[in-house]
MITI-396352 format. One record per residue: x, y, z of N, C-alpha, C in turn; residue in one letter. Coordinates in steps of 0.1 Angstrom, whole numbers, plus 5000, padded with zeros to 4 digits. Each point is the difference from the previous one (the first is absolute). Layout:
<atoms>
XYZXYZXYZA ...
</atoms>
This chain:
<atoms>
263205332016500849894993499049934990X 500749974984499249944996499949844998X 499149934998499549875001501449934991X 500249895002501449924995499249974984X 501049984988499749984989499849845000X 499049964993499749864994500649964989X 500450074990500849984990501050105000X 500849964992501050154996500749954987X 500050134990500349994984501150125004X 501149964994501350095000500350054986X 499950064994500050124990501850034999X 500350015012501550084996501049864996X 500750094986500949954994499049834987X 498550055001499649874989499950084989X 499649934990499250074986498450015005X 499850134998498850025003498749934997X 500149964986499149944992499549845008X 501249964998499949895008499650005017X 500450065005499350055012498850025008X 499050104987498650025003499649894996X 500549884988499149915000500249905014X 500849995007500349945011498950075013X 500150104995499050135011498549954999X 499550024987498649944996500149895007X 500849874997499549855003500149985017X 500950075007500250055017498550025002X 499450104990499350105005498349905000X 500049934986499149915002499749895005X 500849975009500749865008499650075016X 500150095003499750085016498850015002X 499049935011499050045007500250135001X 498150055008499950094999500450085016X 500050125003500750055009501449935003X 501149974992501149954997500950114996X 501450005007500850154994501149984991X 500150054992501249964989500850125005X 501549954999500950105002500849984985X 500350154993500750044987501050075007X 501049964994501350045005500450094982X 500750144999500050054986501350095005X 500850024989500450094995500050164996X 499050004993500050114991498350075001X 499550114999498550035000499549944989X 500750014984499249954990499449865001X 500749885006499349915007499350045007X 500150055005498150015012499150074990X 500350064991499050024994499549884989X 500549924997499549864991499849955008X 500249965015499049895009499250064998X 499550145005498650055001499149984987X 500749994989499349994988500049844997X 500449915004499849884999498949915008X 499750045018499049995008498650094996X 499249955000498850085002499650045007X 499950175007499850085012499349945012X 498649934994499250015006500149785010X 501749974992500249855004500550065014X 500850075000501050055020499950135004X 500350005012500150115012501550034999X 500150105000502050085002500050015010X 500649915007500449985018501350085004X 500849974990501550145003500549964988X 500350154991501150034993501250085008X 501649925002500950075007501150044991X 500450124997501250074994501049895013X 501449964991500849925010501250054991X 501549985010500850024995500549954986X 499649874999500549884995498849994984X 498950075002498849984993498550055006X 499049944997498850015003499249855008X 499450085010499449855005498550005000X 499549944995498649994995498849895004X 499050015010499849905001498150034996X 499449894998498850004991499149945014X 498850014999499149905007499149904989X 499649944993499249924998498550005003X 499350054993498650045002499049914998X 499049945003499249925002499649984984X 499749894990499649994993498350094994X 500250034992498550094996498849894996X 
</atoms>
């Protein structure tokens, strides 16, 4: 079982654009070891989160294929 989300950004049914900037400001607002949950749609979204975060900011705690969409959740990595 994985750890409960600390935040959660919902993707399905927004404008994307608007979105990731919601994602970034979630993203820079969460302590560290903190889990964000991304709720998406579509794969080409997951591929713009991943290009919007920096690899080396989170841990990929579960990417889930779901009926409904994708469930994505991040860990928060200790400041460098």
């Amino acid at each position: 079982m994985y750890p409960e989300a600390d935040y959660t950004v919902d993707f399905r049914g927004a404008i994307a654009s608007i979105t990731l900037l919601e994602l970034t400001d979630t993203f820079r607002e969460m302590e560290s070891d903190q889990i964000l949950e991304i709720l998406v749609l579509d794969p080409e979204t997951i591929s713009d989160i991943f290009k919007v975060l920096p690899a080396s900011s989170y841990e990929l705690v579960e990417m889930e294929d779901e009926a409904h969409g994708y469930r994505i959740r991040l860990k928060k990595l200790k400041d460098n």
